[in-house]
C-alpha positions in Angstrom: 65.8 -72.5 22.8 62.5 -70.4 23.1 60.2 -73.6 22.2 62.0 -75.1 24.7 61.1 -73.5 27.4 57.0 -73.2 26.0 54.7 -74.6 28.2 51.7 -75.3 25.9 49.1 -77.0 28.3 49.8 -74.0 30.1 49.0 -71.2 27.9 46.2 -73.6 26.8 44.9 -73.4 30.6 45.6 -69.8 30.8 43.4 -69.2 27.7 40.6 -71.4 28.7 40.6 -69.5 32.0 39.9 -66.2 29.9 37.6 -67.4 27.8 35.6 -68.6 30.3 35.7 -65.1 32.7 35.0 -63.1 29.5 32.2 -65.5 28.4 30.9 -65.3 32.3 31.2 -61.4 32.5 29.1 -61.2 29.1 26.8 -63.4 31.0 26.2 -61.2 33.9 26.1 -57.7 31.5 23.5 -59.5 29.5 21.9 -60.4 32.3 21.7 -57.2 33.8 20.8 -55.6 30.6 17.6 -58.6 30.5 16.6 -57.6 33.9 17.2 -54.2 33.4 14.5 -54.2 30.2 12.3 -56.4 32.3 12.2 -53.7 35.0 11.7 -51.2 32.4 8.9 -53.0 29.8 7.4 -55.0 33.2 7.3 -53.3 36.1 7.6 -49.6 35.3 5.6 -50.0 32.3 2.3 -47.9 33.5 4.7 -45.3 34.7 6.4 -44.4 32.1 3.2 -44.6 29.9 2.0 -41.7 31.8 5.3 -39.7 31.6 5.2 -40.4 27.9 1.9 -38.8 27.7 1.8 -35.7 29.5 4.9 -35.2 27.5 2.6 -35.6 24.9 -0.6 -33.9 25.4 -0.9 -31.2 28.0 -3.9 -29.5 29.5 -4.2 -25.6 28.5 -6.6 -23.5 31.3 -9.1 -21.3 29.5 -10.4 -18.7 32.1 -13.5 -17.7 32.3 -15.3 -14.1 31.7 -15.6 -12.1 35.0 -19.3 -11.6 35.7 -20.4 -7.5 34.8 -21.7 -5.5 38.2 -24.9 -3.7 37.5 -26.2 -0.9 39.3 -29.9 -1.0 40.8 -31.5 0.6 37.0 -29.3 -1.6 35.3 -26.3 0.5 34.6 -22.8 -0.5 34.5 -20.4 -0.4 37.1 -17.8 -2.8 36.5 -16.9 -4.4 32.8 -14.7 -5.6 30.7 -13.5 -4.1 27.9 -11.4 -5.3 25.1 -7.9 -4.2 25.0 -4.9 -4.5 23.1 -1.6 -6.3 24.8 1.9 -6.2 24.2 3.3 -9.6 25.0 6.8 -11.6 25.1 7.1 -15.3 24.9 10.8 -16.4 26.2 11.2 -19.2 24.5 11.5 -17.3 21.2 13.1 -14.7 22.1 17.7 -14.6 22.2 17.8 -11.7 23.6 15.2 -10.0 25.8 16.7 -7.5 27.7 17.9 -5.8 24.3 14.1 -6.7 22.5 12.6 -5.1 25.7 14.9 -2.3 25.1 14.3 -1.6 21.0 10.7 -2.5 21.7 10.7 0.9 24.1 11.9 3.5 20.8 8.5 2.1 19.6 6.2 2.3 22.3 6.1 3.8 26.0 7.3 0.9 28.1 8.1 2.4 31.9 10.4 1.3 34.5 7.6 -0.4 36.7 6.2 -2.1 32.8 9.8 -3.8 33.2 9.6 -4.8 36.9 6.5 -6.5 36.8 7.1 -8.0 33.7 10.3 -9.7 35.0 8.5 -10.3 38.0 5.9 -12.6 36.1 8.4 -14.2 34.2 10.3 -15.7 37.4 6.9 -17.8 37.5 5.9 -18.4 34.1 7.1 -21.1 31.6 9.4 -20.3 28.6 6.7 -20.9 26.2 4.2 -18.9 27.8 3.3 -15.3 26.8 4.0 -12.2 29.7 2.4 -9.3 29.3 4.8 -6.1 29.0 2.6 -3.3 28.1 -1.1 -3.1 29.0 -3.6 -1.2 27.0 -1.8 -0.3 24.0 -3.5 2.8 21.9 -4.1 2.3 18.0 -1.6 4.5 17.3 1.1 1.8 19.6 -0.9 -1.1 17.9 -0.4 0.4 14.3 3.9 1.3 14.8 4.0 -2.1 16.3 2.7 -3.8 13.2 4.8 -1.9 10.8 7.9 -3.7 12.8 6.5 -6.9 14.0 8.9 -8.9 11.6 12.1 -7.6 13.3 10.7 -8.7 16.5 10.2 -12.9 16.7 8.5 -13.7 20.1 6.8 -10.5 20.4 3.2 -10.1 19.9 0.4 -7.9 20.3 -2.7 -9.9 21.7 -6.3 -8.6 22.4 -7.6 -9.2 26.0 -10.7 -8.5 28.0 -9.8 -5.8 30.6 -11.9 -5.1 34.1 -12.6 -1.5 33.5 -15.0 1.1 35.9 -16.5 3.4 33.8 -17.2 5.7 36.6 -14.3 5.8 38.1 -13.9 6.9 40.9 -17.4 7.1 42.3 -18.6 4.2 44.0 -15.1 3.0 44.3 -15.3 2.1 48.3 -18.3 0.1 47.6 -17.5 -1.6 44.0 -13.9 -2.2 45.2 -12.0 -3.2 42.3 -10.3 -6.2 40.8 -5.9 -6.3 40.9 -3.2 -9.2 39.5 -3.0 -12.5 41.7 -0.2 -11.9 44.0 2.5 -14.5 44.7 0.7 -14.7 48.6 -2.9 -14.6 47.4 -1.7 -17.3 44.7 -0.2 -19.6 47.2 -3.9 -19.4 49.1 -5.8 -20.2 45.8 -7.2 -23.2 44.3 -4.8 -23.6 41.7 -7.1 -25.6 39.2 -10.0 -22.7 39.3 -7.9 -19.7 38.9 -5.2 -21.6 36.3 -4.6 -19.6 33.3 -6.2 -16.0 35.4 -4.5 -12.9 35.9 -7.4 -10.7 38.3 -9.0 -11.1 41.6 -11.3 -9.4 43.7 -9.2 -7.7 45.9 -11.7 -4.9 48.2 -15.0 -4.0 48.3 -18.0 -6.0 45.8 -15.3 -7.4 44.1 -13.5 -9.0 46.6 -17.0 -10.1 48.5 -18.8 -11.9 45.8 -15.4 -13.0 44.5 -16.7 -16.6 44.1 -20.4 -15.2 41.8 -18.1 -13.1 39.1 -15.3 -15.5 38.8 -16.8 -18.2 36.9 -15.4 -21.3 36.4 -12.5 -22.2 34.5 -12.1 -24.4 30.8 -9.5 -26.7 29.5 -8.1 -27.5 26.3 -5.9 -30.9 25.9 -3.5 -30.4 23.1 -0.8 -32.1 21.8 2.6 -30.6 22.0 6.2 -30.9 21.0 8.7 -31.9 23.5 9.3 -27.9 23.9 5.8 -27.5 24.8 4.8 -25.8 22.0 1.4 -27.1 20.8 0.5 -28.6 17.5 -3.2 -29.7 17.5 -5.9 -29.2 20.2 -7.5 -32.6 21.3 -10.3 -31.4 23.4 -11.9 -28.1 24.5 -14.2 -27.5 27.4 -15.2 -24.2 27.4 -15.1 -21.6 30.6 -18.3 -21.2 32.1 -18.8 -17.6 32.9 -19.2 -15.8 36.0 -22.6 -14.8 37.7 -23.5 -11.2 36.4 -24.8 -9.7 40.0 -26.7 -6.4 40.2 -26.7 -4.1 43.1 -29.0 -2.2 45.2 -27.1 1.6 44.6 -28.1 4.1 42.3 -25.6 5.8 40.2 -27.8 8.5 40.1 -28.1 9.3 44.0 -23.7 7.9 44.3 -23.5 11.5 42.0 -25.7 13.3 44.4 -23.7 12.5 47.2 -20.7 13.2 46.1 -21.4 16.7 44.6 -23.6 17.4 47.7 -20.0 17.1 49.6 -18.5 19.6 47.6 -15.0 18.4 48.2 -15.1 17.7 51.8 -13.7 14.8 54.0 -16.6 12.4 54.9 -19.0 9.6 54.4 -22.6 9.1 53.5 -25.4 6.5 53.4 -28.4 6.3 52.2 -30.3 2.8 52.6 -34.0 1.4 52.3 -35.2 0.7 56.1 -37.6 -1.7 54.5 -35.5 -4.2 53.5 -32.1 -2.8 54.1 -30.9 -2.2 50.6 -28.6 0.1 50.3 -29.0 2.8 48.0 -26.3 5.0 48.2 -22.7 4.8 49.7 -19.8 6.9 49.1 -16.7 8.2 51.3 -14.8 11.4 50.1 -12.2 11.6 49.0 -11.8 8.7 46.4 -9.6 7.4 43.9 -9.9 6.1 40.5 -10.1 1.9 40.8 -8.7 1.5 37.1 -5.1 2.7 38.3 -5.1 -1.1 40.8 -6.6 -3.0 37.3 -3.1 -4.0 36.1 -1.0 -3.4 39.2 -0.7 0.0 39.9 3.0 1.9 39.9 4.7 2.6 43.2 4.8 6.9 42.6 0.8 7.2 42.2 0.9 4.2 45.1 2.9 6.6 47.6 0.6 9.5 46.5 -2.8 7.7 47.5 -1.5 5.7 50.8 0.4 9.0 52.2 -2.0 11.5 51.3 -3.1 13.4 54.5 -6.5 13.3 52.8 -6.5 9.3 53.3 -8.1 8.3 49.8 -7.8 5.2 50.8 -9.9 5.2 54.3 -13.3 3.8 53.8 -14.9 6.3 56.1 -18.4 4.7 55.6 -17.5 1.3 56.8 -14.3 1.8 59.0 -14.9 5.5 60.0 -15.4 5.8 63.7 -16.7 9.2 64.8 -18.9 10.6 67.8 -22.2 10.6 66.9 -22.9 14.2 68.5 -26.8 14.7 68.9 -27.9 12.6 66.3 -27.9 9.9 69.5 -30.2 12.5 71.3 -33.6 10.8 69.9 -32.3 7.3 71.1 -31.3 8.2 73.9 -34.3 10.1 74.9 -36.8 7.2 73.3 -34.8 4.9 75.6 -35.6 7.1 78.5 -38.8 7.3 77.9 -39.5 3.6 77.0 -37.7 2.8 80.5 -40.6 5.3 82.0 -37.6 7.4 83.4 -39.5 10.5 81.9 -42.0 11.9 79.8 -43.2 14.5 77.2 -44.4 17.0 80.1 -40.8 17.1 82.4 -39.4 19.9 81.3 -35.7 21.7 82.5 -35.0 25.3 82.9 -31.9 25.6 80.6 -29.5 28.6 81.5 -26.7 27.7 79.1 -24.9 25.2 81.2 -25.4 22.7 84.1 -23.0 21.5 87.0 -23.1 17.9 89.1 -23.8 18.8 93.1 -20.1 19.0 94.5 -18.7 19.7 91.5 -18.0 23.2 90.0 -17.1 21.8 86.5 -19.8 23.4 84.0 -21.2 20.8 81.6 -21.9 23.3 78.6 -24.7 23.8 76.0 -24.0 24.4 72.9 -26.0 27.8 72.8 -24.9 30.0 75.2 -27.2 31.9 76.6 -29.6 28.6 77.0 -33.1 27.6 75.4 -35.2 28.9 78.7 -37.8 26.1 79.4 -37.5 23.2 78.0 -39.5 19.8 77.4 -38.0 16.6 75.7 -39.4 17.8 72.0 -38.1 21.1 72.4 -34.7 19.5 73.0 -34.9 17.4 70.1 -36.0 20.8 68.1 -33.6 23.0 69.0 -31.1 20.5 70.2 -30.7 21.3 73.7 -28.2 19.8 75.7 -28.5 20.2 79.4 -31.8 18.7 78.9 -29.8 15.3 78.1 -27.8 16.6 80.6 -30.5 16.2 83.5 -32.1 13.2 81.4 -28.6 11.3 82.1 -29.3 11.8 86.0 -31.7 9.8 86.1 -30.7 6.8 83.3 -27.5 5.1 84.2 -24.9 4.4 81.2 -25.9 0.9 81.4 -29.5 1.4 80.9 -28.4 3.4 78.3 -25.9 0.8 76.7 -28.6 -2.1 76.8 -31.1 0.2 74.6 -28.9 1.4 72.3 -27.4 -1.6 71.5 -30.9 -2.7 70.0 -30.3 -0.5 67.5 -27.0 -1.8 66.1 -25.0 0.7 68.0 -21.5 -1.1 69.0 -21.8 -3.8 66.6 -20.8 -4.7 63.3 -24.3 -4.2 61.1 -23.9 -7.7 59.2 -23.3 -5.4 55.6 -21.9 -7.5 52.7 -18.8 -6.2 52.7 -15.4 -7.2 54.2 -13.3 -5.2 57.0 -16.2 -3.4 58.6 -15.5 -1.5 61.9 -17.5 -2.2 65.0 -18.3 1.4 66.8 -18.7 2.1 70.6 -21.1 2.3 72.6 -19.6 2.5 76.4 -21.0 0.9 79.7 -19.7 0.9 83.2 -18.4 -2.9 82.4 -16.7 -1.9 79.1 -14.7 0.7 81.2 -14.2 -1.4 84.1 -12.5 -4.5 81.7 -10.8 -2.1 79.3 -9.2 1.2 82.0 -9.4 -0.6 84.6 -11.4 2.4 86.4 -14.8 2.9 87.7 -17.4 5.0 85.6 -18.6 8.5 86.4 -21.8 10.4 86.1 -20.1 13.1 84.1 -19.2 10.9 82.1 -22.7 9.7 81.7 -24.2 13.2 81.2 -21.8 13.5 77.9 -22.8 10.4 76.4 -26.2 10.9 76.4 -25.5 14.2 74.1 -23.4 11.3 72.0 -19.9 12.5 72.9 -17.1 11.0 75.5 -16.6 7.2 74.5 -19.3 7.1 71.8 -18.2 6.0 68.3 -19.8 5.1 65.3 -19.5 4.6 61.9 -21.7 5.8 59.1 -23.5 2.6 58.2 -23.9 2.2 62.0 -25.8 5.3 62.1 -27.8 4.9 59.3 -29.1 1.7 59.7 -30.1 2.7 63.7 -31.7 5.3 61.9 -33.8 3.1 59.8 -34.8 1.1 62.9 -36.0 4.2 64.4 -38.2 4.9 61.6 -39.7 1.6 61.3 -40.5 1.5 64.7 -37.7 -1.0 66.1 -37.3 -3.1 62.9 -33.7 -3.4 62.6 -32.7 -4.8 58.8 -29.3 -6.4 57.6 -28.1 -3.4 55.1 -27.0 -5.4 52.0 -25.6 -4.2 48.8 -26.2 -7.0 46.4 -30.0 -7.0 45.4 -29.9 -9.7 42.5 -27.5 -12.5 40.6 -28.0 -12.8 37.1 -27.2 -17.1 35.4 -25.2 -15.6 32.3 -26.4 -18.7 30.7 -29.9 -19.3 31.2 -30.3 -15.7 31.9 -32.3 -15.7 34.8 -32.8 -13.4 37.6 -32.5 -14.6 41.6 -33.2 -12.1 44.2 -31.4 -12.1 47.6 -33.6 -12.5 50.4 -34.4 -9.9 53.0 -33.0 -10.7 56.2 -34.4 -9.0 59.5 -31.6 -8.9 62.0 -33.6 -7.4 65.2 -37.0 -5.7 66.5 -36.5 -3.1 69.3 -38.9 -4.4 72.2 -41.7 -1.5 71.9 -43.6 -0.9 75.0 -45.0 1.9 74.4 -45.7 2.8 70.6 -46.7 6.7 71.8 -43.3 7.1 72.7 -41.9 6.6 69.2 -44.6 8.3 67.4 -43.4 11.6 69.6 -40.3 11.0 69.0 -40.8 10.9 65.3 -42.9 13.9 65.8 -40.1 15.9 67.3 -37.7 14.4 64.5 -40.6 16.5 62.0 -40.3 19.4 63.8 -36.5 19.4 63.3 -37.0 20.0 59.5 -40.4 21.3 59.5 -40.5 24.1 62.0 -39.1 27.4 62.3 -36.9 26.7 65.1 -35.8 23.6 64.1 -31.9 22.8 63.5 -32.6 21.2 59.9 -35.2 23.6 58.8 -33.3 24.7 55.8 -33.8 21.3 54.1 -37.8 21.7 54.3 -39.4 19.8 51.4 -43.0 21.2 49.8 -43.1 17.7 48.6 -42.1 15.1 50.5 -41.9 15.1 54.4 -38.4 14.8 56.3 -37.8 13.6 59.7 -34.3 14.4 60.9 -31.6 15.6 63.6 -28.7 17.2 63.5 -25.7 16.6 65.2 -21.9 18.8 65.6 -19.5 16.7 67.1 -16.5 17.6 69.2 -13.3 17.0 68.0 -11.1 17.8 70.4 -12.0 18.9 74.1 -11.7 22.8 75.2 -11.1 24.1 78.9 -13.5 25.5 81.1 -12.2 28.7 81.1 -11.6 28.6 76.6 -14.1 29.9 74.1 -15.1 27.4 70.9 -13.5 30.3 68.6 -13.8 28.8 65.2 -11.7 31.6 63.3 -8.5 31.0 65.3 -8.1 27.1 65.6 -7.1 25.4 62.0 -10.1 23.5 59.7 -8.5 19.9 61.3 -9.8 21.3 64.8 -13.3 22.5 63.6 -16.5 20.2 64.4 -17.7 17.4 63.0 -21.1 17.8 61.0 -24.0 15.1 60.9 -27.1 15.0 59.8 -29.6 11.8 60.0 -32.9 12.1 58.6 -35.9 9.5 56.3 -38.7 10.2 54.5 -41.9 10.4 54.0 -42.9 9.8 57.9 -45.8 8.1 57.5 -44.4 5.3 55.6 -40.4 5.7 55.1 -38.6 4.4 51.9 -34.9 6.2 52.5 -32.7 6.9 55.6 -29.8 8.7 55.6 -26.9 9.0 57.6 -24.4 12.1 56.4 -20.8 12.9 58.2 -19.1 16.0 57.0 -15.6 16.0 58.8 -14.8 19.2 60.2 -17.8 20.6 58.6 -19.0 22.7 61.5 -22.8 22.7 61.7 -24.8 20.1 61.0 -27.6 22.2 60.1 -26.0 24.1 57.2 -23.0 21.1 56.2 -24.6 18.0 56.5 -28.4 18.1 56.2 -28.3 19.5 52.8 -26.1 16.7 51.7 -29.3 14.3 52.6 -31.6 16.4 51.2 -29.7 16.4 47.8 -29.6 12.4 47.9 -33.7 12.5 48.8 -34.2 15.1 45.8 -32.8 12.2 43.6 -34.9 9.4 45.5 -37.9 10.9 45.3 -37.5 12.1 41.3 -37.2 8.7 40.6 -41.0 7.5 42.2 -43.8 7.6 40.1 
């Protein structure tokens, strides 16, 4: 019964039909596979070659040695020193957190070790080596060792370290080197800092970033497809950085510094010749090493909150009123302009008023300096003098020759973030208060008060122009760059920036005369700096800080040390043919007489010890 009903052509045709659709699906999945390998072994061929490789051989940065900063006599300033490093790679490590945590019963490891290691490991590879403690002692190095085999993945490695073996001094000038932050990384080239942890990050360092960097190496090495490395291939070796000397003397940096005595200020000392400078400090400072490895967020809030303002770089960003240290530009330029000379003289009672007016415009000594001509004002400082020389020079004529001397301008220095002082004109206060200008206003500017700010270098390098009668230099710190390599020397090449139009060369001499007499006679302001050995030309200067009313005595016993004066002193030397100008700023200091010209005299002391 079931044969009968069989339909064998049927199931032939039915099985025919399968064969044939399984033979035709083999087809098209062997032909897919075919076209697939041809895509593969054809077409993509090169591209996968290269995958292949760089899973194979990988390139390793070598970084180069950051160029050493010399001092003027060859000493020092910035180096690096070997130092030992306790490092984790990830890769082999199971557990960090607890290896972090055993590895801190053996050594000190802080919370801010921890933070900036996890920080750096967010960026890094697994098969890369963080740092978690810097600058291990031998004691660390030895307790380590004695457990390294319970610790797989950790290591101690020995690295070169920038280090400033004098600290803090110099430390607004040096600048000092930090880690590569995650914005200053996304700014670099990639390929020439691969592989380095530092960067320049203020002052010399940060300036000749570029010299001292050097330029970075390679090794290709073959590695494993975790990325460890099994052979190297090829080395090209770092190339150094430039080793770059500068023009400051440790020596006359020390000077300075003790000369302050622990006060608030800035001083500058520079060559007028050529416009090296040879010293620079600003008080207070701080020790550069702490920023070397990132520095921790306690000593951080200690430095940038300090009412002291570590930080400030009063030399270079300072701003203060010059006081009568402008008094011998501001008279030259009266004089030059033909506005006066050497035998006008002003009876000076102790105070002066503008016709109309009942407001006194003071001098500083009360009961006046009786008759006096333009040296005795530079002398003994007098200030209704200026008072009556303003009358007749406007505060333009006096903007357009002070400005010769740098005044108002940024002086060109080799160094970043400098601030531009101010030297006011009827324009300036026209375009910036929207207000007319005023003669008294004149009258107190020519004494260097109202508007008139400056910084340090400012005043120092307008100092050295005076001295070498109107030739203005560039002040520049770097004085030579050293080819670690072929160990030659190039020098940087002096740069003039102006020359004072000099119609009258007279003028200056007397100027320069009455700048001798400052130091050199009994009733000069300076005269307790007199040298037996070396001649000083000088003028000192107590500036205002705050204003007092007409009817209010300067009392400084009953207003606090914030309130007191300002002290400044500029002065070179010898006066026939000057090799050092200085520029000293005591804030608060009181007189510049007894505060800030012996600060100078220190740094000449050192100067001049040093001249055969």
């Amino acid at each position: 019964m079931h044969n009968a009903i069989k339909d064998h052509k049927k199931e032939a045709r039915l099985f025919t039909l399968r064969v044939v659709l399984g033979l035709l699906c083999v087809l098209i999945l062997l032909s897919l596979l075919i076209s697939r390998m041809a895509y593969l072994q054809l077409e993509s061929h090169q591209h996968f070659t290269t995958l292949s490789e760089k899973n194979r051989l990988r390139l390793l940065p070598e970084p180069p040695i950051r160029g050493l900063i010399y001092d003027r006599q060859g000493r020092v300033l910035a180096e690096n020193i070997p130092s030992y490093t306790l490092v984790i790679t990830p890769e082999r490590v199971d557990d960090i957190e607890r290896t972090v945590a055993r590895l801190a019963a053996i050594v000190e490891i802080s919370e801010f070790d921890i933070q900036r290691f996890e920080k750096q490991r967010k960026r890094s590879r697994r098969f890369h080596s963080i740092p978690l403690r810097f600058r291990l002692s031998d004691e660390e190095v030895a307790r380590l060792a004695v457990d390294r085999h319970q610790f797989p993945g950790v290591d101690v490695e020995a690295r070169l370290m920038r280090h400033y073996p004098f600290n803090e001094l110099s430390v607004h000038a040096l600048g000092y080197v930090g880690r590569i932050s995650e914005r200053e990384l996304a700014q670099l080239d990639h390929a020439q800092y691969a592989g380095t942890d530092y960067i320049g990050k203020a002052g010399i360092e940060k300036s000749y970033e570029k010299l001292l960097h050097g330029t970075v190496g390679y090794k290709r090495v073959e590695s494993n497809s975790r990325g460890r490395t099994l052979r190297t291939l090829e080395n090209v070796p770092p190339v150094p950085g430039d080793n770059i000397y500068l023009s400051l003397d440790i020596d006359m940096q020390r000077a300075a510094k003790n000369a302050m005595n622990g006060e608030n200020g800035a001083v500058v000392a520079l060559d007028p010749r050529n416009g090296q400078v040879l010293a620079m400090i600003s008080t207070p400072e701080y020790d550069p090493n702490w920023f070397v490895n990132g520095i921790n967020s306690t000593r951080y809030k200690s430095l940038s909150q300090s009412k002291e303002q570590p930080l400030f770089n009063r030399f270079l960003q300072g701003r203060y009123p010059p006081g009568s240290t402008l008094k011998p530009f501001t008279g030259l330029g009266a004089m030059e302009l033909g506005l006066l000379d050497e035998r006008d003289h002003t009876n000076c009672h102790g105070w002066m008023t503008l016709p109309g007016n009942e407001r006194r415009y003071r001098d500083w000594k009360k009961q006046g300096h009786g008759r006096t001509d333009m040296q005795k004002a530079i002398v003994e400082s007098c200030d209704v003098y200026f008072y009556e020389l303003a009358m007749k020079m406007s505060i333009d004529q006096m903007y357009d020759f002070l400005v010769q001397f740098g005044f108002n301008q940024r002086t060109g220095i080799d160094l970043g973030g400098e601030s531009s002082g101010l030297v006011p004109s009827s324009e300036w206060k026209k375009r910036i208060k929207g207000e007319r200008w005023y003669l008294g206003e004149t009258l107190i500017s020519s004494i260097g008060q109202g508007f008139n700010l400056t910084t340090p270098l400012q005043l120092a390098v307008a100092t050295g122009t005076l001295a070498m009668g109107g030739k203005r230099m560039y002040p520049q710190l770097l004085l030579q760059i050293e080819d670690v390599l072929s160990g030659t020397l190039q020098a940087q090449t002096i740069k003039q920036a102006h020359q004072v139009t000099v119609h009258n060369s007279e003028n200056w001499a007397y100027m320069i005369d009455a700048m001798k007499k400052v130091v050199n006679s009994p009733r000069g302001t300076a005269r307790g700096i007199h040298s037996e050995t070396f001649v000083i030309a000088g003028k000192t200067g107590t500036a205002q800080v705050f204003g007092i009313a007409q009817d209010e005595e300067y009392d400084v016993e009953k207003i606090s040390k914030k309130l007191h004066d300002h002290a400044l002193f500029i002065g070179f030397a010898p006066i026939d043919k000057p090799e050092i100008a200085v520029a000293v700023i005591v804030e608060n200091g009181g007189s510049g007489g007894a505060v800030a010209a012996p600060v100078a005299r220190a740094v000449m002391d050192v100067y001049f010890g040093k001249q055969p």
